[in-house]
PDB file of N, CA, C and O in Angstrom:
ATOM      1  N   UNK A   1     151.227  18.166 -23.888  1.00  0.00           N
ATOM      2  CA  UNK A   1     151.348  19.468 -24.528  1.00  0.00           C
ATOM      3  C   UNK A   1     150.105  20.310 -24.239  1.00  0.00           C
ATOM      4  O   UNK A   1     149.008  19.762 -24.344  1.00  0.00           O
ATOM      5  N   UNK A   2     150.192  21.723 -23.847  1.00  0.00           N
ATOM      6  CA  UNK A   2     149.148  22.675 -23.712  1.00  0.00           C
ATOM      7  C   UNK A   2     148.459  22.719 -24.530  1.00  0.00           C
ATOM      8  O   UNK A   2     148.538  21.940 -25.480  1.00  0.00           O
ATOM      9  N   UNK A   3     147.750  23.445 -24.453  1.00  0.00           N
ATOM     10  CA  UNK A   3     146.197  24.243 -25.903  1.00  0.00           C
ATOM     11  C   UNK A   3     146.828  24.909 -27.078  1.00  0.00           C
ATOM     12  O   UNK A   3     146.505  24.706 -28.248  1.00  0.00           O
ATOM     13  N   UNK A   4     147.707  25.679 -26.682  1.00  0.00           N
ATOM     14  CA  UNK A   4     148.584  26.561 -27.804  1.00  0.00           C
ATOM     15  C   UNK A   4     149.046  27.881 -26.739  1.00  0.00           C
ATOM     16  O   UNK A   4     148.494  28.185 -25.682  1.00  0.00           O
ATOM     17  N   UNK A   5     150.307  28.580 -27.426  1.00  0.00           N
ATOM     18  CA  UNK A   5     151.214  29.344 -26.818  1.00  0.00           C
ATOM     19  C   UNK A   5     151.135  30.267 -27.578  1.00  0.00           C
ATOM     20  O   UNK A   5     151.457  30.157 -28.761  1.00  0.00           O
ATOM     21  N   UNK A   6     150.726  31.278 -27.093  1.00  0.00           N
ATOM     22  CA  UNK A   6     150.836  32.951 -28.004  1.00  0.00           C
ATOM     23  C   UNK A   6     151.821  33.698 -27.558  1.00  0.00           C
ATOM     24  O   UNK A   6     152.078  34.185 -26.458  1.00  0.00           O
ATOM     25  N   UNK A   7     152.649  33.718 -29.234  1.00  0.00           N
ATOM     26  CA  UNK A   7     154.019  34.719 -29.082  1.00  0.00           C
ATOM     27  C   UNK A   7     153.320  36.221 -29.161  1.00  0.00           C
ATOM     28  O   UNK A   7     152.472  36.274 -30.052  1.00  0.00           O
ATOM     29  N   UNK A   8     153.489  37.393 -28.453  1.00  0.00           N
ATOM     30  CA  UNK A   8     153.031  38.677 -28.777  1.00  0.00           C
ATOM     31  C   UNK A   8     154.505  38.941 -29.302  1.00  0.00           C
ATOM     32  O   UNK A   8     155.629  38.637 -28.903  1.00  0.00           O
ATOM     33  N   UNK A   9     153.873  39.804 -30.621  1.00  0.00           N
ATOM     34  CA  UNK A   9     154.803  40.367 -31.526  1.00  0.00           C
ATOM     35  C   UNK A   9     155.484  41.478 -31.196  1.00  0.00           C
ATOM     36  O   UNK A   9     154.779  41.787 -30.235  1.00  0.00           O
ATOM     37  N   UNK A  10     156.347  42.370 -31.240  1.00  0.00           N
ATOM     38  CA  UNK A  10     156.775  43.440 -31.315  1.00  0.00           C
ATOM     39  C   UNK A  10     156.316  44.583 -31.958  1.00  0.00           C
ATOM     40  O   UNK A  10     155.648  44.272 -32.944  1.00  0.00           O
ATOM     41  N   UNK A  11     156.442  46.229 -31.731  1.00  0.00           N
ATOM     42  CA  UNK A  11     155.744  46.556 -32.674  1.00  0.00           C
ATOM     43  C   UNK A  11     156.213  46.986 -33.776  1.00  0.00           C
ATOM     44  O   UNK A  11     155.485  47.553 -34.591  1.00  0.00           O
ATOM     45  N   UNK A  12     158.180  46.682 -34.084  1.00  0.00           N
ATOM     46  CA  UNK A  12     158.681  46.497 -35.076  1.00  0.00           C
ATOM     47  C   UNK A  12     158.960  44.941 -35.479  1.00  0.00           C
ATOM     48  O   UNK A  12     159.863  44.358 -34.879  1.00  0.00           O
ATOM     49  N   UNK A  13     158.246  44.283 -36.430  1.00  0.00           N
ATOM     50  CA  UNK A  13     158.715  42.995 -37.061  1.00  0.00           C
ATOM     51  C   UNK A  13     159.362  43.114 -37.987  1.00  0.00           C
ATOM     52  O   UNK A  13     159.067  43.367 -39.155  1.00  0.00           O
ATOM     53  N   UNK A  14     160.931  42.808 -37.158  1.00  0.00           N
ATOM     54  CA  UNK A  14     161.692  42.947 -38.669  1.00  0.00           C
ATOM     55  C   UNK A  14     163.371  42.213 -38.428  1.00  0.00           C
ATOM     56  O   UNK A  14     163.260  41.215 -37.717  1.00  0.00           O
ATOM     57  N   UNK A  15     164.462  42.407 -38.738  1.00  0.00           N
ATOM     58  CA  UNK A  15     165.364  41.356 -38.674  1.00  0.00           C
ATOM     59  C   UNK A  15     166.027  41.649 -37.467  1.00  0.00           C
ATOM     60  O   UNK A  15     166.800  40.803 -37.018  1.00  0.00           O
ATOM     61  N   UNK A  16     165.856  42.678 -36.886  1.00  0.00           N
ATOM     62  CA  UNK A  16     166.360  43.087 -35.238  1.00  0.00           C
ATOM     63  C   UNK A  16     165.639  41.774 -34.531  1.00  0.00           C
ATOM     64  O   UNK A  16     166.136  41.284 -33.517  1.00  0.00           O
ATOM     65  N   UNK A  17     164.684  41.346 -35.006  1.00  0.00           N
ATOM     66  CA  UNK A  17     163.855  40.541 -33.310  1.00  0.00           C
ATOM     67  C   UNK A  17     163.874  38.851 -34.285  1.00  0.00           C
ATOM     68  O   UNK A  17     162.945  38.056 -34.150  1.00  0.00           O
ATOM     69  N   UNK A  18     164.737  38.645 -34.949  1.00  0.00           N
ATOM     70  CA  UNK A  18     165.629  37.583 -35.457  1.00  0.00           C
ATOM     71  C   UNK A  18     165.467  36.504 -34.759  1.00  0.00           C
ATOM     72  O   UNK A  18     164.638  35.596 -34.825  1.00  0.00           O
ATOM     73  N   UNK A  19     166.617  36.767 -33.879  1.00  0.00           N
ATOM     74  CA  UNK A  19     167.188  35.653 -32.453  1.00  0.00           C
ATOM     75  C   UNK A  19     165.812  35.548 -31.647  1.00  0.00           C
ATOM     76  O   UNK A  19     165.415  34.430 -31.319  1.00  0.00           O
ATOM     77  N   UNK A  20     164.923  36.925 -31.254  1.00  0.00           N
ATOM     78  CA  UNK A  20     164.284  36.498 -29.953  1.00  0.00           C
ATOM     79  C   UNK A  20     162.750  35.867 -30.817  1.00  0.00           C
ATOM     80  O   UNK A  20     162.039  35.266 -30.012  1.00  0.00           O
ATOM     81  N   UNK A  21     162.298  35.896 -31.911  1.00  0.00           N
ATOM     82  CA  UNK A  21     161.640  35.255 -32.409  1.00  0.00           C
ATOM     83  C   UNK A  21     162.068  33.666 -32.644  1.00  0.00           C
ATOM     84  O   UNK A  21     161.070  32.975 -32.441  1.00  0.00           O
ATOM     85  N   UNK A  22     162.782  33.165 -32.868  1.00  0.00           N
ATOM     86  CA  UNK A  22     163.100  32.060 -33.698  1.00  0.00           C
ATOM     87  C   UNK A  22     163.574  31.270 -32.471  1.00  0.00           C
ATOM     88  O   UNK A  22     163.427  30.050 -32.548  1.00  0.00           O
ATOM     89  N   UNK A  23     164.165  31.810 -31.260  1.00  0.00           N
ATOM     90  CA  UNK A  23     163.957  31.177 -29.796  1.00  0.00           C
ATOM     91  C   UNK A  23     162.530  31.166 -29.134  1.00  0.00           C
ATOM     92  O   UNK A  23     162.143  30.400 -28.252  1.00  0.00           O
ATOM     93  N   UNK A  24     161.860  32.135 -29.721  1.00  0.00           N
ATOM     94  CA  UNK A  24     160.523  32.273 -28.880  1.00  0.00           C
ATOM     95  C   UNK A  24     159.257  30.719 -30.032  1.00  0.00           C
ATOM     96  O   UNK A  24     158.187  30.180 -29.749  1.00  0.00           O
ATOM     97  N   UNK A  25     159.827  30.645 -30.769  1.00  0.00           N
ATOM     98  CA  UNK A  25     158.453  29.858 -31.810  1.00  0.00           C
ATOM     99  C   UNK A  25     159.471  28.269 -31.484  1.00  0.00           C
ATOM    100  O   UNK A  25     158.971  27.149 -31.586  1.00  0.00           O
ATOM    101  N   UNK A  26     160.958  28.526 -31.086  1.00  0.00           N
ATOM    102  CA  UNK A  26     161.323  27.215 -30.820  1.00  0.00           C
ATOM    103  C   UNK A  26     160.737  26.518 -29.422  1.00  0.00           C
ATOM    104  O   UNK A  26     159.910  25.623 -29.250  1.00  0.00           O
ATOM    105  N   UNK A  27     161.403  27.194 -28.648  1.00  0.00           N
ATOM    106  CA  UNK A  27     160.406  26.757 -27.101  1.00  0.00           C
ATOM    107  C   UNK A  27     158.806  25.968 -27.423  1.00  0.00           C
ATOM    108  O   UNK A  27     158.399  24.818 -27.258  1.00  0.00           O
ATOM    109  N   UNK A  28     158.149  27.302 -27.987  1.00  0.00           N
ATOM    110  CA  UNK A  28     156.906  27.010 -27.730  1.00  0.00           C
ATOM    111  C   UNK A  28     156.474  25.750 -28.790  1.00  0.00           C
ATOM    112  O   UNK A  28     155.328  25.304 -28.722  1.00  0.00           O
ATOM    113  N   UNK A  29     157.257  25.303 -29.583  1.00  0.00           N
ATOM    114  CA  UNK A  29     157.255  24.169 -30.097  1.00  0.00           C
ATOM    115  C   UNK A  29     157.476  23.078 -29.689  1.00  0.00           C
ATOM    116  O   UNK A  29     157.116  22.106 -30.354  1.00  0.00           O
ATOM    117  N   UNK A  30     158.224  22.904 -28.308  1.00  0.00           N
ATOM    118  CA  UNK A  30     158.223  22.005 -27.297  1.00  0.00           C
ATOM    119  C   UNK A  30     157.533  21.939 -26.481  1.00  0.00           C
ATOM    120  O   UNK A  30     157.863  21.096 -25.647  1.00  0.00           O
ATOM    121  N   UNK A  31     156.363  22.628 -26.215  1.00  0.00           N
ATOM    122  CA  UNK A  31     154.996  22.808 -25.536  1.00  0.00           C
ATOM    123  C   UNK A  31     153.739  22.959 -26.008  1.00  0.00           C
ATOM    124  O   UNK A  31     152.714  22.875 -25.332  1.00  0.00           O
ATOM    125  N   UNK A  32     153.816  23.194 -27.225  1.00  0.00           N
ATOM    126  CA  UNK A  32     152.544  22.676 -28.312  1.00  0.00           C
ATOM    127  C   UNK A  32     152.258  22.830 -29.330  1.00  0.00           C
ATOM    128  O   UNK A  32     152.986  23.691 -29.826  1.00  0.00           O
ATOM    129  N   UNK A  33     151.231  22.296 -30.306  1.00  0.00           N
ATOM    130  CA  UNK A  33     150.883  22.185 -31.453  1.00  0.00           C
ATOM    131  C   UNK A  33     150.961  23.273 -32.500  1.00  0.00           C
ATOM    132  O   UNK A  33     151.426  23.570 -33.600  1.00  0.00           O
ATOM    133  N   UNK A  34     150.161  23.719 -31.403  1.00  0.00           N
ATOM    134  CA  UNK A  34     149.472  25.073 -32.161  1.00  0.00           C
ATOM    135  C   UNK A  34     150.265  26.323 -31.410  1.00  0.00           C
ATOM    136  O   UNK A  34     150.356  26.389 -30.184  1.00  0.00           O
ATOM    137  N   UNK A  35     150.780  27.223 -32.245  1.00  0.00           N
ATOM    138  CA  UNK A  35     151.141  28.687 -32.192  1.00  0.00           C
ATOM    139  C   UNK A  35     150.576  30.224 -32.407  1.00  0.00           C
ATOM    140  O   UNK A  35     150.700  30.836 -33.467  1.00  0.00           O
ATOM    141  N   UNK A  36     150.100  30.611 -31.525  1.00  0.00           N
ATOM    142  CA  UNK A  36     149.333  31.912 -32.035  1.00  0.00           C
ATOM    143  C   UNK A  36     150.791  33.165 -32.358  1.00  0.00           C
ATOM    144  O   UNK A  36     151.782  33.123 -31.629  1.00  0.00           O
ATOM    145  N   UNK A  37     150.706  33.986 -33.290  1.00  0.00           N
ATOM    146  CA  UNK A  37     151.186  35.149 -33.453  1.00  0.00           C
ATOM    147  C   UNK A  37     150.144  35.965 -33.208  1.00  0.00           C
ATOM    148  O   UNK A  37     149.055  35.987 -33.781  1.00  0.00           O
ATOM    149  N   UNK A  38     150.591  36.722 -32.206  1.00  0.00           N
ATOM    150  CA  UNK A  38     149.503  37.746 -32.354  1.00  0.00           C
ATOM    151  C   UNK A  38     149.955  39.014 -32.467  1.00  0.00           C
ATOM    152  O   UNK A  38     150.743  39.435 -31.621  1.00  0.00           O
ATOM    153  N   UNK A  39     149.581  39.728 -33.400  1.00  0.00           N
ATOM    154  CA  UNK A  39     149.905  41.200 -34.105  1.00  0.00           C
ATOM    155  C   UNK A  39     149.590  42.064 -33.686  1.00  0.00           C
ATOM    156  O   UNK A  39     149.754  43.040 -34.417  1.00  0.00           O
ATOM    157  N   UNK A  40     149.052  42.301 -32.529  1.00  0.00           N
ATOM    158  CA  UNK A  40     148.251  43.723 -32.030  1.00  0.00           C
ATOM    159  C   UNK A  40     149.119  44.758 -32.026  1.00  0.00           C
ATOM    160  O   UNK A  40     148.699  45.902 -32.202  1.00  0.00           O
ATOM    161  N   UNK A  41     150.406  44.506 -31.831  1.00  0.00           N
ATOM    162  CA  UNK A  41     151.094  45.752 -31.650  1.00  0.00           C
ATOM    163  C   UNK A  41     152.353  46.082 -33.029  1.00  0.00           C
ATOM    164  O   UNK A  41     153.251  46.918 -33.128  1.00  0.00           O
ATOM    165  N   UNK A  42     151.981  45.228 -33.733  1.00  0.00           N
ATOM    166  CA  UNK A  42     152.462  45.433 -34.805  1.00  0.00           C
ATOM    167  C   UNK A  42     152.443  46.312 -36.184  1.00  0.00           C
ATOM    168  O   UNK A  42     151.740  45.974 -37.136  1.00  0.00           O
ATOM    169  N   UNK A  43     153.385  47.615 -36.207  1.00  0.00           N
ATOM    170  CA  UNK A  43     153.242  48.257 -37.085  1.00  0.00           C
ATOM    171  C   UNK A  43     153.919  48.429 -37.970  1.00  0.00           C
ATOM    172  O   UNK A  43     153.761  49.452 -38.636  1.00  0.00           O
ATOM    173  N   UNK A  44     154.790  47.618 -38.261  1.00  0.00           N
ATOM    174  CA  UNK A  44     155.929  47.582 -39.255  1.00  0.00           C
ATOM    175  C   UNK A  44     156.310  46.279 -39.349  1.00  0.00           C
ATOM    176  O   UNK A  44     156.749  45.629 -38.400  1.00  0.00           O
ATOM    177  N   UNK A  45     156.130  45.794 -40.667  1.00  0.00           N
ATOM    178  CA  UNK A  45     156.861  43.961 -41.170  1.00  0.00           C
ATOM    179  C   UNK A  45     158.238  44.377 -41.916  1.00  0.00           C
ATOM    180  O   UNK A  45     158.500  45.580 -41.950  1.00  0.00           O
ATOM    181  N   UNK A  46     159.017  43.578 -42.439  1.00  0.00           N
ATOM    182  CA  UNK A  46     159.424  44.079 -43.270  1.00  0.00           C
ATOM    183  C   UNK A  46     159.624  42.513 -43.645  1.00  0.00           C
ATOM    184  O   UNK A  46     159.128  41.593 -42.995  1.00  0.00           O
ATOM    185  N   UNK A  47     160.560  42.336 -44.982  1.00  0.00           N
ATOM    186  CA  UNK A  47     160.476  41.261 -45.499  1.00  0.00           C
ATOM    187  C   UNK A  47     161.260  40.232 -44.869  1.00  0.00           C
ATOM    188  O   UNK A  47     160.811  39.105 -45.083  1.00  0.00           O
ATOM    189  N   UNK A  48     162.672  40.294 -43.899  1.00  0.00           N
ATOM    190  CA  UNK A  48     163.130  39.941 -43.227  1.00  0.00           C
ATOM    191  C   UNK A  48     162.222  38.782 -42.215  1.00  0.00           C
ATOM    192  O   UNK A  48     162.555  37.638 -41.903  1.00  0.00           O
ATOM    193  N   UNK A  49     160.704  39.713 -41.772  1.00  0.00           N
ATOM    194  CA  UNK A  49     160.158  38.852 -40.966  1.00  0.00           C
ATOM    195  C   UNK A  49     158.843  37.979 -41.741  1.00  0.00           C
ATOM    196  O   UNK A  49     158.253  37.089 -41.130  1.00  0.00           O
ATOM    197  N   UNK A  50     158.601  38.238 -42.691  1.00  0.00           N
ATOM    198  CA  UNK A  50     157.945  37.069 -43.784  1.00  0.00           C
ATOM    199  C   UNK A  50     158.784  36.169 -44.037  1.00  0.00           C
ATOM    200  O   UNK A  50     158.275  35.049 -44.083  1.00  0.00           O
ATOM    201  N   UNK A  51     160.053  36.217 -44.250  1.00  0.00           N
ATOM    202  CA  UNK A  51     161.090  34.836 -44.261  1.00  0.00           C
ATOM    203  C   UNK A  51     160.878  34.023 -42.733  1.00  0.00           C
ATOM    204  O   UNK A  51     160.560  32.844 -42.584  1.00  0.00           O
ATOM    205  N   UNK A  52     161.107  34.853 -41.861  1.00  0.00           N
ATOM    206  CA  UNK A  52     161.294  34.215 -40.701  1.00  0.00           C
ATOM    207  C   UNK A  52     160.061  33.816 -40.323  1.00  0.00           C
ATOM    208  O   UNK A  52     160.007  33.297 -39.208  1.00  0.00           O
ATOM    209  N   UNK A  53     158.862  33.927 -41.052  1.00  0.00           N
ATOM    210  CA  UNK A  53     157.299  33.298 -40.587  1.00  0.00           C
ATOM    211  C   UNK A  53     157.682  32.205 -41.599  1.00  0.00           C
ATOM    212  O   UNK A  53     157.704  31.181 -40.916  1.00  0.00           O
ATOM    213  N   UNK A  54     158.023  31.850 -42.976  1.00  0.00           N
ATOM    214  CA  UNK A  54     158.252  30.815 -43.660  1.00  0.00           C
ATOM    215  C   UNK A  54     158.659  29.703 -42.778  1.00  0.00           C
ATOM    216  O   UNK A  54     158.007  28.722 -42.421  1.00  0.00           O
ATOM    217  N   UNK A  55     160.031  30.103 -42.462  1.00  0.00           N
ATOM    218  CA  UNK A  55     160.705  29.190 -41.656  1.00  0.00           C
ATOM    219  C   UNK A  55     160.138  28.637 -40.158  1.00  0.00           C
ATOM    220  O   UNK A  55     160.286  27.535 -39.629  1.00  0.00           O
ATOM    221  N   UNK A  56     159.560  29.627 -39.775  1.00  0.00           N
ATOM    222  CA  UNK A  56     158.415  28.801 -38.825  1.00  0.00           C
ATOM    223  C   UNK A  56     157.648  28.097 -39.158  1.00  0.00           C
ATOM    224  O   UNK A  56     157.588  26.984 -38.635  1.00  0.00           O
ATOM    225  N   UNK A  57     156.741  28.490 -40.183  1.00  0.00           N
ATOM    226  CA  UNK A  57     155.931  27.274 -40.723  1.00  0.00           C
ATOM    227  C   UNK A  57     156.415  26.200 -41.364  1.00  0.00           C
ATOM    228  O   UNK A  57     155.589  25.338 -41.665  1.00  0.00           O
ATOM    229  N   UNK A  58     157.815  25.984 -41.721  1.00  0.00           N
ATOM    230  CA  UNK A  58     157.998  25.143 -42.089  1.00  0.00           C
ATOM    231  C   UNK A  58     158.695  24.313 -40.977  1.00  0.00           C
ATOM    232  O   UNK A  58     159.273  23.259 -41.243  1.00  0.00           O
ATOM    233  N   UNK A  59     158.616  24.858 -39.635  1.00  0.00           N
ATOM    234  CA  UNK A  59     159.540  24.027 -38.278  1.00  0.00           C
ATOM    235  C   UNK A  59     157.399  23.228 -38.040  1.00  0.00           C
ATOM    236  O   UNK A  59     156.948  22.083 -38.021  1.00  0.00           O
ATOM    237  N   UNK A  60     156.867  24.379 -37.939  1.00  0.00           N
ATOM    238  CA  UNK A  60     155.647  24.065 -37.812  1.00  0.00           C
ATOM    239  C   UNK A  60     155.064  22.516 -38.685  1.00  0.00           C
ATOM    240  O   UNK A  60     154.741  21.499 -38.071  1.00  0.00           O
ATOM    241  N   UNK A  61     155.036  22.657 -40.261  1.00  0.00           N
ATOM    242  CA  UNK A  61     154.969  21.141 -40.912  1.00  0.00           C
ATOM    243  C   UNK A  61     155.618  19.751 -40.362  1.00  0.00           C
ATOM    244  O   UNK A  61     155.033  18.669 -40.324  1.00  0.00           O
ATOM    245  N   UNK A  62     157.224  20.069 -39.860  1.00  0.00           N
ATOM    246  CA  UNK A  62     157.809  19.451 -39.594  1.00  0.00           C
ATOM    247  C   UNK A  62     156.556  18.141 -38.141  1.00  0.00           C
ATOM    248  O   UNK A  62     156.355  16.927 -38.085  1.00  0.00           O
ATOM    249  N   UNK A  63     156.076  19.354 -37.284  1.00  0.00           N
ATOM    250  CA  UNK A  63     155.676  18.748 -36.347  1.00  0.00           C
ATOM    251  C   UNK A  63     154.047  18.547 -36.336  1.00  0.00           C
ATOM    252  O   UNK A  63     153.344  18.398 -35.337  1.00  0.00           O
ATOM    253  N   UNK A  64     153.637  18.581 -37.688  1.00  0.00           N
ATOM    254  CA  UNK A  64     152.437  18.630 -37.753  1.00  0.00           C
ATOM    255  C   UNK A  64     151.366  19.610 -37.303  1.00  0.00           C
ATOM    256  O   UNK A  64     150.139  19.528 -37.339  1.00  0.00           O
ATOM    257  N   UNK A  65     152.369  20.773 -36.772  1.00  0.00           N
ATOM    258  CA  UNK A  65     151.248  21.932 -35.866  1.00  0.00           C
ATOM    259  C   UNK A  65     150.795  22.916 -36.891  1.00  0.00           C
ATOM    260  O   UNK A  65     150.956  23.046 -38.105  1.00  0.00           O
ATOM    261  N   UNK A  66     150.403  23.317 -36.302  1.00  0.00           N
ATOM    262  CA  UNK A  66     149.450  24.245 -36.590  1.00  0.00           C
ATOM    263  C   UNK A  66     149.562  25.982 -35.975  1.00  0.00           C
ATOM    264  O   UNK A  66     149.648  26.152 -34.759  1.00  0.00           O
ATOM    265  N   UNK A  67     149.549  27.370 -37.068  1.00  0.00           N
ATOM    266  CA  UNK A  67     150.093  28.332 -36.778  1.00  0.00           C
ATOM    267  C   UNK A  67     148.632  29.403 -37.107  1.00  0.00           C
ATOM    268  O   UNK A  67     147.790  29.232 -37.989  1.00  0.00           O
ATOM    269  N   UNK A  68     148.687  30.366 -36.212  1.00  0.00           N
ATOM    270  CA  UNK A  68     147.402  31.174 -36.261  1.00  0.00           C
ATOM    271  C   UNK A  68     147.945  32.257 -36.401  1.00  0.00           C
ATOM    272  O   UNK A  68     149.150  32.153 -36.172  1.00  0.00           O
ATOM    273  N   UNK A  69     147.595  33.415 -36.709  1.00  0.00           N
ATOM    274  CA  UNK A  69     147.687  35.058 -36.674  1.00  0.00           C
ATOM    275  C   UNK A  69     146.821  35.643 -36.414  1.00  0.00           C
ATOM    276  O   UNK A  69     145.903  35.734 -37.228  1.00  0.00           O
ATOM    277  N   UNK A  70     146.754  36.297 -35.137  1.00  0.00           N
ATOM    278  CA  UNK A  70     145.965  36.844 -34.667  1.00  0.00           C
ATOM    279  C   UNK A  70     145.754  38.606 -34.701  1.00  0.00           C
ATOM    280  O   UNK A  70     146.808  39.224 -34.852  1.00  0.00           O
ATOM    281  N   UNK A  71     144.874  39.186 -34.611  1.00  0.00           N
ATOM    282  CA  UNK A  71     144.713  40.411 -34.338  1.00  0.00           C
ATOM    283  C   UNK A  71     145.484  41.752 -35.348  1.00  0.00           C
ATOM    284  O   UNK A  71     145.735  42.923 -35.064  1.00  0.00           O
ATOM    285  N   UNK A  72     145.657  41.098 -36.371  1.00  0.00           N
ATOM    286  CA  UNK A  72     146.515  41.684 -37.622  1.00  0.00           C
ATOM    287  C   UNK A  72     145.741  42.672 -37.949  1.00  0.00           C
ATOM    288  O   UNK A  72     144.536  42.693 -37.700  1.00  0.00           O
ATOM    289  N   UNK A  73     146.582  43.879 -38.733  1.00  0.00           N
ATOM    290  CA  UNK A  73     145.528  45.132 -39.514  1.00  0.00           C
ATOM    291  C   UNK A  73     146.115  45.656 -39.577  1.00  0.00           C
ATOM    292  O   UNK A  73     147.156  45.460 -38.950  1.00  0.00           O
ATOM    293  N   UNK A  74     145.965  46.734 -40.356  1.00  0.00           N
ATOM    294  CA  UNK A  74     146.503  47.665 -41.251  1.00  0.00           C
ATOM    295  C   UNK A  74     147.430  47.453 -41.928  1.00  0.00           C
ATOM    296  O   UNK A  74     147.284  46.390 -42.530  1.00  0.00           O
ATOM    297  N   UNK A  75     148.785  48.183 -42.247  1.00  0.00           N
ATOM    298  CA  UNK A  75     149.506  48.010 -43.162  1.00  0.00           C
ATOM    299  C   UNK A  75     150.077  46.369 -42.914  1.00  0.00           C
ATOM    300  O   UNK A  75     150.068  45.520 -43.806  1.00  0.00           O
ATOM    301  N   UNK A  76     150.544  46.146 -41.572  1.00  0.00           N
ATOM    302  CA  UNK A  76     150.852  44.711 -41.434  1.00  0.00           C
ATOM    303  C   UNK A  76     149.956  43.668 -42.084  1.00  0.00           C
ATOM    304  O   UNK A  76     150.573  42.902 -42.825  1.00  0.00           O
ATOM    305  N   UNK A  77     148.961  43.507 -42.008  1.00  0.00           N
ATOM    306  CA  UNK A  77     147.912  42.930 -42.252  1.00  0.00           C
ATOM    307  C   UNK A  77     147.983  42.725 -44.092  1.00  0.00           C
ATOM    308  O   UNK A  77     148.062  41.673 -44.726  1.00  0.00           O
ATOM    309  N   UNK A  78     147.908  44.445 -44.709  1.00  0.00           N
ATOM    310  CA  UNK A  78     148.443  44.344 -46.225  1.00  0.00           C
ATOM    311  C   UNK A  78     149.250  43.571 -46.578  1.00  0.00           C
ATOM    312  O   UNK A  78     149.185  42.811 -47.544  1.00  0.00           O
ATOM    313  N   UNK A  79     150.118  43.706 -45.790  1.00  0.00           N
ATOM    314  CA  UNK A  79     151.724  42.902 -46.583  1.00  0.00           C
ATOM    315  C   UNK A  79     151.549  41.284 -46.557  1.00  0.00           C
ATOM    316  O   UNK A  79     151.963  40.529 -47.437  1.00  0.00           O
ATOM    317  N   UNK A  80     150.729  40.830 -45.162  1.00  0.00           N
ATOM    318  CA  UNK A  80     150.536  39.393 -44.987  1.00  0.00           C
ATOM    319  C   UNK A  80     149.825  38.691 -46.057  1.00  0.00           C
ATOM    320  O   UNK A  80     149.979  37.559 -46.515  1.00  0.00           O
ATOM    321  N   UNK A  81     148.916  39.739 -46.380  1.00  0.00           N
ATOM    322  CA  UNK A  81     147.598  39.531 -47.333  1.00  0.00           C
ATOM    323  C   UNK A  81     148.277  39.475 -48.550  1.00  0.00           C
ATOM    324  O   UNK A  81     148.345  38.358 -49.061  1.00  0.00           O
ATOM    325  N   UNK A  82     148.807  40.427 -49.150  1.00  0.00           N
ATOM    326  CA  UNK A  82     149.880  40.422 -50.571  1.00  0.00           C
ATOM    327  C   UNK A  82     151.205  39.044 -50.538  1.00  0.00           C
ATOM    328  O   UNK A  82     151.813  38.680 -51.544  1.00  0.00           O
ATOM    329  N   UNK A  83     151.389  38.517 -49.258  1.00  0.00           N
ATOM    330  CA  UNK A  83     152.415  37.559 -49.577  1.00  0.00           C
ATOM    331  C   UNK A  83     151.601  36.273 -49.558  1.00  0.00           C
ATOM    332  O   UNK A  83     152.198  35.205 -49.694  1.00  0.00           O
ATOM    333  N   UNK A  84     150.374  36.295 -49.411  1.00  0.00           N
ATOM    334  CA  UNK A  84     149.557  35.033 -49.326  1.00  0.00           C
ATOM    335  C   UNK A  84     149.564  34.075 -48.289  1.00  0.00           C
ATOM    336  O   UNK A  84     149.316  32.871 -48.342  1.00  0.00           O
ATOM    337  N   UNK A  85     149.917  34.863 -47.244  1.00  0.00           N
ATOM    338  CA  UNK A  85     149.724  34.228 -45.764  1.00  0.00           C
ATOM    339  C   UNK A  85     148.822  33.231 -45.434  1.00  0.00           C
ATOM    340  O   UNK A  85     149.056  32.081 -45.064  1.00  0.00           O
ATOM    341  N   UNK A  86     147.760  33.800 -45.608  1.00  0.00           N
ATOM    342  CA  UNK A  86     146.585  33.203 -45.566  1.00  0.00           C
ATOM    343  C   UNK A  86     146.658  31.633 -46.157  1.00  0.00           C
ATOM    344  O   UNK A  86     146.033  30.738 -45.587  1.00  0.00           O
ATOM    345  N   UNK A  87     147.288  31.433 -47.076  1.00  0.00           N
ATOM    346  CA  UNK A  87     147.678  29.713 -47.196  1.00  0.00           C
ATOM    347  C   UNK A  87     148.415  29.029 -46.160  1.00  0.00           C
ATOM    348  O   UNK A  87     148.370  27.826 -45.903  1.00  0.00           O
ATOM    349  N   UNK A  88     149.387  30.307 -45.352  1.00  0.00           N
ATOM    350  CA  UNK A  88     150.056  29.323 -44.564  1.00  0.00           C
ATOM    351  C   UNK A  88     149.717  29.090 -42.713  1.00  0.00           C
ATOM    352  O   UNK A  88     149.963  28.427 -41.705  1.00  0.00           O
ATOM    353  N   UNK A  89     149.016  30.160 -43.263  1.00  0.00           N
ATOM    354  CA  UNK A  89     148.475  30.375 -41.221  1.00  0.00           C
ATOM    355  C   UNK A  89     146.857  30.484 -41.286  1.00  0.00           C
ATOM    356  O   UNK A  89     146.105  31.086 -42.052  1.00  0.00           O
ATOM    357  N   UNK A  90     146.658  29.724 -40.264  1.00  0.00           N
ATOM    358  CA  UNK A  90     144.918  30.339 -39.935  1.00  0.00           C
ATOM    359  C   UNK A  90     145.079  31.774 -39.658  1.00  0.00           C
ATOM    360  O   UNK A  90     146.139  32.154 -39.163  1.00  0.00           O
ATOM    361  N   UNK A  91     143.748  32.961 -40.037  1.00  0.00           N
ATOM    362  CA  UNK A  91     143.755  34.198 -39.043  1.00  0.00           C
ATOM    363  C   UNK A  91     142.529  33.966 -38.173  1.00  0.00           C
ATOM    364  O   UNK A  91     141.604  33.176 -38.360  1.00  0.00           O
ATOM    365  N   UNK A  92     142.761  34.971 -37.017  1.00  0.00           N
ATOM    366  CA  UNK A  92     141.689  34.840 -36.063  1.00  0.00           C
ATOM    367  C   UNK A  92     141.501  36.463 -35.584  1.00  0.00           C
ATOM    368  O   UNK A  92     140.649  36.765 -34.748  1.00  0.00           O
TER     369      UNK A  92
END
């Protein structure tokens, strides 16, 4: 298994990018541990995609890995911060 695989986000996160998220964190779960999200271009969450980070982290427990968030801010960043992210992902 590699070092870790960084999904780049969209710069709408929300239940449109459903399918290509939840194929994109599956793959890279067959190639390694660790998962970066990285947020740079992210300007809109909505709650749709805080479920669908749950459910990653919990494919994530399953395999013992480990999930990062990278490059987060502003309002995205708020909402992560208010749902208590921070328990479930490293940030970087």
């Amino acid at each position: 298994m590699s070092e870790n695989i960084v999904i780049n986000l969209p710069e709408r996160f929300d239940f449109s990018t459903h399918g290509w998220f939840t194929k994109a964190y599956e793959d890279a779960l067959t190639k390694s541990k660790t998962i970066v999200l990285d947020f740079s271009r992210v300007t809109y969450v909505d709650s749709s995609a805080l479920g669908m980070m749950v459910l990653f982290h919990r494919q994530l427990s399953t395999k013992t890995g480990k999930g990062v968030i990278r490059n987060v801010n502003g309002t995205a960043k708020d909402i992560l911060d208010m749902a208590n992210f921070e328990k479930l992902f490293s940030y970087e």
